[in-house]
C-alpha positions in Angstrom: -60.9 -129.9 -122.1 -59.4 -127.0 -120.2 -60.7 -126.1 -117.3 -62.5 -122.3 -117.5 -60.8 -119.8 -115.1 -63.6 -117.9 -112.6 -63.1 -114.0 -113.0 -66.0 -112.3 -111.3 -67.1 -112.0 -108.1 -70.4 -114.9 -108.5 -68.1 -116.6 -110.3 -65.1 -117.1 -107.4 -67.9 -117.4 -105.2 -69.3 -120.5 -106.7 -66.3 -121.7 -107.5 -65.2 -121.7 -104.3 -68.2 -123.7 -102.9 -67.5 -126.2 -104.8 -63.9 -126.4 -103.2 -65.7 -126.5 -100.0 -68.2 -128.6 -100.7 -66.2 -131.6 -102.4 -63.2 -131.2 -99.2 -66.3 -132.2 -96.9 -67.7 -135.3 -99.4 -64.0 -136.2 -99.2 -62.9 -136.1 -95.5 -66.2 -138.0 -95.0 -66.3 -140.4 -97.2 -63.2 -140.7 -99.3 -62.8 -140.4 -103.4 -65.3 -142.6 -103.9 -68.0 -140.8 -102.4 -67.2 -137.9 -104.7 -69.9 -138.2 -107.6 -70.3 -134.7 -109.2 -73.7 -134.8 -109.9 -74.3 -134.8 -106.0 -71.6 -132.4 -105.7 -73.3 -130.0 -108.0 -76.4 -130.1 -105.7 -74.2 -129.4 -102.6 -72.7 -126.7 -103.8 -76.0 -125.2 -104.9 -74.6 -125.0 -108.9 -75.6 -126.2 -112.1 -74.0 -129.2 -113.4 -73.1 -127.4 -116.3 -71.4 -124.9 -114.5 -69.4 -127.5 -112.2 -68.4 -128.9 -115.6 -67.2 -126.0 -117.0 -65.0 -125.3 -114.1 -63.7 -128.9 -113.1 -64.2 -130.8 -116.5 -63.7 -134.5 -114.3 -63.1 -134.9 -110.4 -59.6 -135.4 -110.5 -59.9 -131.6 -111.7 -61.6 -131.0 -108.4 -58.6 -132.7 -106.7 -56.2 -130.4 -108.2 -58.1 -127.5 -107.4 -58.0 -128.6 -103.5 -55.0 -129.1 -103.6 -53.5 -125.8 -105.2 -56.2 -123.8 -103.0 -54.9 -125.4 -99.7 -51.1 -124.4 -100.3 -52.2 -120.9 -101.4 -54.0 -120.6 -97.7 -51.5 -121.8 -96.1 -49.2 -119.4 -98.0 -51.4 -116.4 -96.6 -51.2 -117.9 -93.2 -47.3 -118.7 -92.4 -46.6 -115.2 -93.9 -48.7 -113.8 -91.2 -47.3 -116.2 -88.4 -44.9 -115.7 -86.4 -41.8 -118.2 -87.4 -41.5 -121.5 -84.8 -37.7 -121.8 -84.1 -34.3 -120.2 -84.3 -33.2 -122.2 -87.4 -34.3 -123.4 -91.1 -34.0 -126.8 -89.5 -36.0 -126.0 -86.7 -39.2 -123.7 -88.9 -39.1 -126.2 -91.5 -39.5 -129.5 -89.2 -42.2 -128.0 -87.3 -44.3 -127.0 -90.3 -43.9 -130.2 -91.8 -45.0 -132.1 -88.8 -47.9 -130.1 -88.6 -49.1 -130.6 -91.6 -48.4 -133.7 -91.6 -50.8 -133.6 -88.2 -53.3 -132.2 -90.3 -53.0 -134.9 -93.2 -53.6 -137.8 -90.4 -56.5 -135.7 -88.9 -57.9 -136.1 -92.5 -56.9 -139.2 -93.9 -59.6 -140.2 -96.6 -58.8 -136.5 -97.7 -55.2 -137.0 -98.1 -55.3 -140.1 -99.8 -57.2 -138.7 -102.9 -54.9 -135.7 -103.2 -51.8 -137.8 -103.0 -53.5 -140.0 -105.7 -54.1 -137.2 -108.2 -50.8 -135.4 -107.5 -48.8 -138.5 -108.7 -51.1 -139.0 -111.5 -48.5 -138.5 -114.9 -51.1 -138.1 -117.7 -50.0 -135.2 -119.8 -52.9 -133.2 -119.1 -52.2 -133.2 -115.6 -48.7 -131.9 -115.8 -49.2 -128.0 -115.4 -51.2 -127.7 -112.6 -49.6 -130.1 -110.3 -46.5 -128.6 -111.0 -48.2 -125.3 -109.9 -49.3 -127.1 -107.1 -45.8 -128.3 -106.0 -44.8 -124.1 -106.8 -47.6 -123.5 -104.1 -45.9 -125.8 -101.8 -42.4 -125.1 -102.5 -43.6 -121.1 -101.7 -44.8 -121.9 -98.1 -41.6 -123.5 -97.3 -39.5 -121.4 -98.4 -41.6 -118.5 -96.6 -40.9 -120.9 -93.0 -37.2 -121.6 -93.9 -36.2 -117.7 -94.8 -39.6 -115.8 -94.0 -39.6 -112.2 -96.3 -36.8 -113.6 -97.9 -36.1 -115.2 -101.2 -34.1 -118.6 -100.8 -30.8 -119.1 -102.6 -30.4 -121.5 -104.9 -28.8 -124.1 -102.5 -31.3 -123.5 -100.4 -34.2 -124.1 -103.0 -32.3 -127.1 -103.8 -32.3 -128.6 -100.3 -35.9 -127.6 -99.7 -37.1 -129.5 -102.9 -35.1 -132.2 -101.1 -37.0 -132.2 -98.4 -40.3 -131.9 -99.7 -39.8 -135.1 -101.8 -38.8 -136.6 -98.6 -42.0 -136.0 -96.7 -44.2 -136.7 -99.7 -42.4 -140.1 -99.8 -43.2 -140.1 -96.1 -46.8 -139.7 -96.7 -47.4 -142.1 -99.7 -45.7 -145.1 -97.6 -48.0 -144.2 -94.1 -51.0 -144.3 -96.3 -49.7 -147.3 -98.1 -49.8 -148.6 -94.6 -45.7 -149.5 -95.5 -44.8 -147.2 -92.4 -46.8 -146.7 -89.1 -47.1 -142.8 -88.4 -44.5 -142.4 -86.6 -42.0 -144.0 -88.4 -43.3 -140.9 -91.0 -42.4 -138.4 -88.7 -38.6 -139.8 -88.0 -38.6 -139.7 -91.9 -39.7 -136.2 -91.9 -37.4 -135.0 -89.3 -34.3 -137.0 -91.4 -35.4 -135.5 -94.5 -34.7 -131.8 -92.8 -31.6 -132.8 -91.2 -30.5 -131.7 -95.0 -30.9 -128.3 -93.9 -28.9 -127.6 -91.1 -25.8 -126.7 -93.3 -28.1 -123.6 -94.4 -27.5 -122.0 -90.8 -23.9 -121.7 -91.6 -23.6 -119.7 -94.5 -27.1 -118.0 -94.4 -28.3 -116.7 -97.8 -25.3 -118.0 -99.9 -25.0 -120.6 -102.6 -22.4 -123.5 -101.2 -19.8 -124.8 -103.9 -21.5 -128.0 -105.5 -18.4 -130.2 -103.0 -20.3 -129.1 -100.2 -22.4 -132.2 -98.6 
Protein backbone atom coordinates (compact mmCIF):
# COMPACT_ATOMS: atom_id res chain seq x y z
CA UNK A 1 0.00 0.00 0.00
CA UNK A 2 1.34 3.46 -0.79
CA UNK A 3 1.46 5.75 1.60
CA UNK A 4 -1.17 8.97 1.05
CA UNK A 5 0.70 12.25 0.69
CA UNK A 6 -0.82 15.26 3.29
CA UNK A 7 -1.84 18.31 1.11
CA UNK A 8 -3.72 20.72 3.28
CA UNK A 9 -3.00 22.59 6.08
CA UNK A 10 -5.02 19.93 8.91
CA UNK A 11 -3.58 17.55 7.00
CA UNK A 12 0.45 18.51 7.42
CA UNK A 13 -0.58 19.38 10.80
CA UNK A 14 -1.56 16.02 11.85
CA UNK A 15 0.77 14.52 9.97
CA UNK A 16 3.37 16.15 11.52
CA UNK A 17 2.24 15.08 15.11
CA UNK A 18 2.61 12.00 14.42
CA UNK A 19 6.39 12.65 13.40
CA UNK A 20 6.58 14.19 16.74
CA UNK A 21 4.88 12.01 18.55
CA UNK A 22 6.52 8.57 17.42
CA UNK A 23 10.41 10.46 17.68
CA UNK A 24 9.43 10.76 21.52
CA UNK A 25 8.00 6.91 21.94
CA UNK A 26 11.29 6.17 20.21
CA UNK A 27 14.02 8.18 22.05
CA UNK A 28 12.29 6.78 25.11
CA UNK A 29 11.68 3.61 24.66
CA UNK A 30 13.22 2.27 21.51
CA UNK A 31 11.38 0.44 18.33
CA UNK A 32 9.76 -1.68 20.34
CA UNK A 33 7.82 0.62 22.27
CA UNK A 34 6.35 1.96 19.04
CA UNK A 35 2.84 0.25 18.78
CA UNK A 36 0.65 2.46 16.50
CA UNK A 37 -2.42 2.02 18.09
CA UNK A 38 -0.87 3.97 21.12
CA UNK A 39 0.67 6.22 18.70
CA UNK A 40 -2.59 7.14 17.17
CA UNK A 41 -3.86 8.17 20.67
CA UNK A 42 -0.65 10.36 21.22
CA UNK A 43 -0.88 12.06 18.36
CA UNK A 44 -4.58 12.85 19.01
CA UNK A 45 -5.59 11.04 15.30
CA UNK A 46 -7.71 8.36 14.24
CA UNK A 47 -6.18 5.09 13.56
CA UNK A 48 -7.49 5.23 10.27
CA UNK A 49 -5.99 8.21 9.53
CA UNK A 50 -2.41 7.11 10.95
CA UNK A 51 -2.95 4.23 8.58
CA UNK A 52 -3.56 6.01 5.74
CA UNK A 53 -0.49 8.10 6.07
CA UNK A 54 2.12 5.48 7.44
CA UNK A 55 0.51 2.06 6.24
CA UNK A 56 3.23 0.04 8.92
CA UNK A 57 5.76 1.62 11.41
CA UNK A 58 8.68 1.15 9.50
CA UNK A 59 6.71 3.79 7.21
CA UNK A 60 6.86 5.97 10.33
CA UNK A 61 10.68 5.38 10.35
CA UNK A 62 11.17 6.59 6.97
CA UNK A 63 9.14 9.53 7.52
CA UNK A 64 11.61 10.48 10.53
CA UNK A 65 14.13 10.09 8.87
CA UNK A 66 13.46 12.04 5.60
CA UNK A 67 11.80 14.94 7.82
CA UNK A 68 15.04 15.21 9.96
CA UNK A 69 17.47 15.76 6.86
CA UNK A 70 14.99 18.20 5.41
CA UNK A 71 15.41 20.30 8.86
CA UNK A 72 18.59 20.09 8.96
CA UNK A 73 18.76 21.24 5.32
CA UNK A 74 16.79 24.53 6.30
CA UNK A 75 19.20 24.95 9.17
CA UNK A 76 22.92 24.62 7.72
CA UNK A 77 21.67 26.89 4.79
CA UNK A 78 20.99 29.43 7.41
CA UNK A 79 24.25 28.82 9.49
CA UNK A 80 27.12 30.22 9.19
CA UNK A 81 29.82 27.59 7.64
CA UNK A 82 32.32 26.02 10.62
CA UNK A 83 35.86 26.06 9.01
CA UNK A 84 37.97 27.34 6.13
CA UNK A 85 37.93 24.10 4.12
CA UNK A 86 35.48 21.21 2.76
CA UNK A 87 37.47 19.03 5.03
CA UNK A 88 37.10 21.18 7.86
CA UNK A 89 32.70 22.04 7.33
CA UNK A 90 32.27 18.57 6.53
CA UNK A 91 34.12 16.88 9.68
CA UNK A 92 32.45 19.12 11.98
CA UNK A 93 28.93 18.49 10.81
CA UNK A 94 29.41 15.03 10.83
CA UNK A 95 30.67 14.91 14.26
CA UNK A 96 27.90 16.72 15.37
CA UNK A 97 25.52 14.80 14.24
CA UNK A 98 26.98 12.07 15.07
CA UNK A 99 26.80 13.88 18.83
CA UNK A 100 23.25 14.02 18.29
CA UNK A 101 22.86 10.33 17.19
CA UNK A 102 24.63 9.20 20.68
CA UNK A 103 22.51 11.77 22.60
CA UNK A 104 19.61 9.63 21.15
CA UNK A 105 20.66 6.20 20.82
CA UNK A 106 17.41 4.05 21.00
CA UNK A 107 16.32 6.65 18.17
CA UNK A 108 19.16 5.96 16.03
CA UNK A 109 19.07 2.48 16.14
CA UNK A 110 15.60 2.18 14.57
CA UNK A 111 16.30 4.52 11.78
CA UNK A 112 19.49 2.83 10.89
CA UNK A 113 17.49 -0.39 10.99
CA UNK A 114 14.83 0.76 8.47
CA UNK A 115 17.33 2.58 6.27
CA UNK A 116 19.19 -0.71 5.49
CA UNK A 117 16.08 -2.56 5.14
CA UNK A 118 16.23 -3.82 1.07
CA UNK A 119 12.58 -4.86 0.44
CA UNK A 120 11.50 -3.49 -2.78
CA UNK A 121 8.97 -1.36 -1.41
CA UNK A 122 11.32 0.41 0.66
CA UNK A 123 13.63 1.41 -2.13
CA UNK A 124 12.21 4.98 -3.17
CA UNK A 125 11.99 6.66 -0.17
CA UNK A 126 15.22 5.75 1.48
CA UNK A 127 16.92 6.65 -1.53
CA UNK A 128 15.05 10.11 -1.11
CA UNK A 129 16.30 9.93 2.26
CA UNK A 130 19.97 9.47 1.41
CA UNK A 131 19.11 12.63 -1.49
CA UNK A 132 18.08 14.58 1.77
CA UNK A 133 21.32 13.75 3.37
CA UNK A 134 23.55 13.98 0.44
CA UNK A 135 21.79 17.79 0.07
CA UNK A 136 22.94 18.98 3.62
CA UNK A 137 26.42 18.01 2.86
CA UNK A 138 26.90 19.20 -0.01
CA UNK A 139 25.24 22.69 1.37
CA UNK A 140 28.39 22.35 4.37
CA UNK A 141 31.14 21.30 1.88
CA UNK A 142 30.29 24.18 -1.01
CA UNK A 143 27.42 26.28 0.89
CA UNK A 144 25.16 28.19 -2.21
CA UNK A 145 26.96 26.13 -4.43
CA UNK A 146 26.30 23.13 -6.48
CA UNK A 147 29.15 20.41 -6.00
CA UNK A 148 30.96 18.96 -9.02
CA UNK A 149 30.84 15.80 -9.91
CA UNK A 150 34.18 14.73 -8.11
CA UNK A 151 33.04 16.38 -5.44
CA UNK A 152 29.55 14.52 -5.19
CA UNK A 153 31.57 11.54 -5.63
CA UNK A 154 33.78 12.03 -2.69
CA UNK A 155 30.91 13.17 -0.51
CA UNK A 156 28.89 9.97 -1.25
CA UNK A 157 32.22 8.47 -0.03
CA UNK A 158 32.17 9.84 2.93
CA UNK A 159 28.66 9.52 3.88
CA UNK A 160 29.00 5.64 3.39
CA UNK A 161 31.89 6.01 5.66
CA UNK A 162 30.16 7.52 8.63
CA UNK A 163 27.06 5.41 8.16
CA UNK A 164 29.42 2.43 8.46
CA UNK A 165 30.72 4.26 11.50
CA UNK A 166 27.41 4.34 13.02
CA UNK A 167 26.14 0.73 12.31
CA UNK A 168 29.44 -0.78 13.95
CA UNK A 169 29.11 1.74 17.36
CA UNK A 170 25.66 0.64 17.69
CA UNK A 171 26.60 -2.98 16.92
CA UNK A 172 28.76 -2.25 19.96
CA UNK A 173 31.85 -3.53 17.22
CA UNK A 174 33.52 -0.01 17.87
CA UNK A 175 33.45 2.14 21.15
CA UNK A 176 32.38 5.89 20.17
CA UNK A 177 35.33 7.09 19.77
CA UNK A 178 36.86 4.83 17.58
CA UNK A 179 33.52 6.15 15.32
CA UNK A 180 34.70 9.48 15.43
CA UNK A 181 38.48 8.64 14.16
CA UNK A 182 36.44 6.66 11.44
CA UNK A 183 34.57 9.75 10.63
CA UNK A 184 37.36 12.09 10.60
CA UNK A 185 39.35 9.30 8.14
CA UNK A 186 36.41 8.98 5.96
CA UNK A 187 36.76 13.04 5.26
CA UNK A 188 40.43 12.97 4.91
CA UNK A 189 38.95 12.02 1.14
CA UNK A 190 38.17 15.47 0.81
CA UNK A 191 41.01 17.51 1.28
CA UNK A 192 42.06 17.16 -2.48
CA UNK A 193 38.74 19.30 -3.18
CA UNK A 194 40.66 22.43 -1.70
CA UNK A 195 42.98 22.27 -4.51
CA UNK A 196 41.16 22.50 -7.56
CA UNK A 197 37.90 24.14 -6.06
CA UNK A 198 34.76 23.52 -8.24
CA UNK A 199 36.43 21.30 -10.95
CA UNK A 200 36.06 17.74 -11.85
CA UNK A 201 39.70 15.83 -11.29
CA UNK A 202 40.85 13.38 -14.16
CA UNK A 203 39.62 9.82 -12.93
CA UNK A 204 44.04 9.15 -12.18
CA UNK A 205 43.61 11.54 -9.53
CA UNK A 206 43.67 9.66 -5.95
Amino acid sequence: MTPATPSTPAQHDRYERVLQAATAILALGGEETLQMKDLAQRADVSLATLYRYFPAKDHVLLAISASRYENALRRVTSERPRGATVQERVTSHLLREFRAEQRDQQLTAALTRVLTDTRPDYRQIIHQVREHHMKVLQQVAVPGLTASGEQYRRLEIVLDVFSAATRRWLAGVSSAAEARFEIRIGCHVLNVLDLFPGEDLPDDVV
